[in-house]
C-alpha positions in Angstrom: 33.5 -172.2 -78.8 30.5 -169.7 -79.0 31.1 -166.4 -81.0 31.1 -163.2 -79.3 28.7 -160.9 -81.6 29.4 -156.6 -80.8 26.2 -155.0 -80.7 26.8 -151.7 -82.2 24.6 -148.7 -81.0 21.5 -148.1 -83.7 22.5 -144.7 -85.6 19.9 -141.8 -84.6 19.4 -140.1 -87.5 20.4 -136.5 -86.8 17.1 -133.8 -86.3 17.2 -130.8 -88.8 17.6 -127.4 -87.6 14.2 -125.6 -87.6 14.6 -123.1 -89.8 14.2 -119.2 -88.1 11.8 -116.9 -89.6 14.3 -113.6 -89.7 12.8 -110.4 -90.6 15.2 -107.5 -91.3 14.1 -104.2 -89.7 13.3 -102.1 -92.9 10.6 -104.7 -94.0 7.3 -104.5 -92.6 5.5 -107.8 -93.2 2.2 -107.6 -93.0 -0.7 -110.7 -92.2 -4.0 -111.2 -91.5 -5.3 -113.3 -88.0 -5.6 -116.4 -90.4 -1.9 -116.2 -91.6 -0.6 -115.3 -88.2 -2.0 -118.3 -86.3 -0.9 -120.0 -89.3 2.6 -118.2 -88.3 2.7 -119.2 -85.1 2.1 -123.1 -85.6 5.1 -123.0 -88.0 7.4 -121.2 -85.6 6.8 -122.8 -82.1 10.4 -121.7 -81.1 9.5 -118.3 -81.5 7.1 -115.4 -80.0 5.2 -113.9 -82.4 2.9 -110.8 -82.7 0.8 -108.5 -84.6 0.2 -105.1 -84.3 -3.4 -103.1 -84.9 -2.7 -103.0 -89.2 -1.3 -106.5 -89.2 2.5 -105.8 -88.9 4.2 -108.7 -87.8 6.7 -108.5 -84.6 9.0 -111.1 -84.2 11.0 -112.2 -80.9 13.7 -114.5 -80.7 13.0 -116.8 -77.1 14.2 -115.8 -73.9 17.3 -116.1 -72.3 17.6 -118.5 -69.8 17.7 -114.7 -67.2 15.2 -113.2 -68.9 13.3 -116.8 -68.6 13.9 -116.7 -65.1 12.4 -113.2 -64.4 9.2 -113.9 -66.6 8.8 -117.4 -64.6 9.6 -115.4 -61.3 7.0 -112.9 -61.9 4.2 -116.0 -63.7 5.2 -117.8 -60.2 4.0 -114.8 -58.2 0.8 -113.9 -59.7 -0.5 -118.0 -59.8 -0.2 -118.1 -56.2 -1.9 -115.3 -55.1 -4.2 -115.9 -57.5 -4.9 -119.3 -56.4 -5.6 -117.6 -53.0 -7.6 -115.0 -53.7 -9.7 -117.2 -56.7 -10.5 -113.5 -58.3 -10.1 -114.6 -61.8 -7.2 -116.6 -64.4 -3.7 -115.8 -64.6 -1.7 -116.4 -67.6 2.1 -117.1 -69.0 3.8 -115.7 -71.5 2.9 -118.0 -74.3 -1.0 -116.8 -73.9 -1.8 -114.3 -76.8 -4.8 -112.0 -76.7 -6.8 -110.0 -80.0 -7.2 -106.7 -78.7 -10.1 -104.7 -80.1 -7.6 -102.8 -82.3 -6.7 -106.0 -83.7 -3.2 -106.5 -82.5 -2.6 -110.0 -81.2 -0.3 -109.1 -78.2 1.1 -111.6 -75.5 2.2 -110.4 -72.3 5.0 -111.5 -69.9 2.3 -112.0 -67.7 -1.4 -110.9 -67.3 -4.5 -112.0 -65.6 -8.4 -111.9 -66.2 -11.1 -111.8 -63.7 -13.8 -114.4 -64.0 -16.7 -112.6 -65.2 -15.0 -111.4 -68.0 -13.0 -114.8 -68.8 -16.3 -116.9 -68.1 -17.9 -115.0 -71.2 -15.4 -116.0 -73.3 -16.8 -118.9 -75.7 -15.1 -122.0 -75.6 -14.0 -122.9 -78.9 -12.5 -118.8 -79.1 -10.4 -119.8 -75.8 -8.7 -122.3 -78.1 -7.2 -119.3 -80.4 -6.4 -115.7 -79.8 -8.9 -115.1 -77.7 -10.9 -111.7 -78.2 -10.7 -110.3 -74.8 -9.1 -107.8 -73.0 -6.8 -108.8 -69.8 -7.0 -106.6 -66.8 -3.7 -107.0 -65.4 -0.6 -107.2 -67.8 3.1 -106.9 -67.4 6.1 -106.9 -69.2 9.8 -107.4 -68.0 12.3 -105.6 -70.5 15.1 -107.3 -72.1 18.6 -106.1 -73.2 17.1 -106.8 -76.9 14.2 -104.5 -76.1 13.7 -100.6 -75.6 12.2 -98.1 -73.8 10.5 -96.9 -76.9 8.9 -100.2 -77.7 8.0 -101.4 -74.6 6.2 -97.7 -73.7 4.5 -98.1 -76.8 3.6 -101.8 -76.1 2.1 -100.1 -72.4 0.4 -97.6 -73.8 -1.4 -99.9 -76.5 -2.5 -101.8 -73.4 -4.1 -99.1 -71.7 -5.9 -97.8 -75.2 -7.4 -101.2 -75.6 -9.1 -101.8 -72.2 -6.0 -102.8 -69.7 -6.7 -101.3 -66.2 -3.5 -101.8 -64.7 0.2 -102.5 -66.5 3.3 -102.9 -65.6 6.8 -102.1 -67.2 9.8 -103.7 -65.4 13.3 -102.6 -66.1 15.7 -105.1 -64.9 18.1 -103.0 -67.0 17.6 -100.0 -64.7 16.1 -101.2 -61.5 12.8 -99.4 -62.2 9.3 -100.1 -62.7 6.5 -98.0 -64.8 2.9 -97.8 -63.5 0.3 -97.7 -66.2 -3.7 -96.8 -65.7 -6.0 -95.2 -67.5 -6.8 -91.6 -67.4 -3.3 -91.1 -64.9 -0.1 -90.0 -65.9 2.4 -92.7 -66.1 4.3 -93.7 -62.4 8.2 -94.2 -62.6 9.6 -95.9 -59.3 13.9 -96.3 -58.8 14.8 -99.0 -57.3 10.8 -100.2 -56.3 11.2 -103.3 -53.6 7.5 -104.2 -54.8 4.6 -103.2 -56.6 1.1 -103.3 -55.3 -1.6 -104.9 -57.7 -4.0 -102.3 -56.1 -7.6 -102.8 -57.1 -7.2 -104.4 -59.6 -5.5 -107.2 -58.1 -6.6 -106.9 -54.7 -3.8 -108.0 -52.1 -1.6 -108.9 -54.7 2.6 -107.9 -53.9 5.2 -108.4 -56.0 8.6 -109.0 -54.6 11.1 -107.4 -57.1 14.3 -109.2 -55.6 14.4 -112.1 -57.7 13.8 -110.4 -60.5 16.1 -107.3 -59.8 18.5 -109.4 -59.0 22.0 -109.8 -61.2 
């Protein structure tokens, strides 16, 4: 009589747990463009930044709502920018070297084509040196008010033409431009991308919603 052999399941060995790069708030590390990319490579699971003197920011992923909004919004702008064929949108994980030297990445952002087309090739492959026209950001519970005004006006110093602060938190949006006092709307239903994103509308429902 033939023997019956169990065949037992191979054993997966289990992964390690990537370590987390944790910075306590009363230390200020500080890294050159070379150590950051560096930084970033290491650390895929997180976002990363630098500010203008070489501070390092660091932010733990989304949450799966906060995900959701940032995609919601990404979603938005790719379409009509497909239409309209004005210039390159961008997710969150793109990260641009302002002329101050911070190394920001916005929730979302966009670039016409004459200034993306003059980017070189092989400097679209890292932080790319160049300033996006359009940028937004979509507040967290982990994030303030402070921080994120700061993040808005850093935008507008460095060449941004039009940004955009979203608070979920609050239901209310902040207009930034240059030269113009900043624009607080309650309870916005959209937000026009003006001239700088010509026929662009931004249905805040989704992304206002609980």
């Amino acid at each position: 009589m033939a023997t019956t052999v169990e065949k037992r399941p191979r054993a997966v060995p289990e992964r390690e747990p990537q370590p987390v790069l944790a910075v306590p708030p009363d230390v200020r590390l500080i890294v050159g463009p070379d150590d950051f990319a560096k930084l970033c490579v290491a650390n895929p699971i997180l976002q990363l930044e630098r500010e203008a003197d070489g501070g390092l920011i660091v932010m733990a992923p989304a949450s799966p709502d906060g995900g959701g909004r940032e995609l919601q919004l990404s979603v938005e702008l790719e379409i009509w920018n497909r239409t309209a064929k004005l210039g390159k949108a961008f997710s969150p994980s793109a990260g641009f070297t302002l002329p101050d030297g911070s190394i920001r990445a916005p929730d979302a952002s966009w670039i016409r084509h004459e200034v993306w087309d003059a980017v070189d090739g092989d400097e679209r492959l890292k932080f790319a040196r160049v300033v996006p026209d359009f940028a937004a950001e979509i507040r967290s519970p982990s994030n303030t008010l402070a921080e994120l005004r700061a993040k808005m006006a850093s935008y507008i110093a460095n060449g941004v033409r039009l940004a955009w602060l979203i608070d979920p938190l609050t239901r209310t949006a902040e207009i930034h431009r240059p030269g113009r006092d900043v624009e607080t709307l309650a309870a916005p239903k959209t937000l026009s991308g003006e001239d700088v994103l010509p026929g662009f509308t931004l249905d805040l429902a989704r992304i206002f919603e609980d």
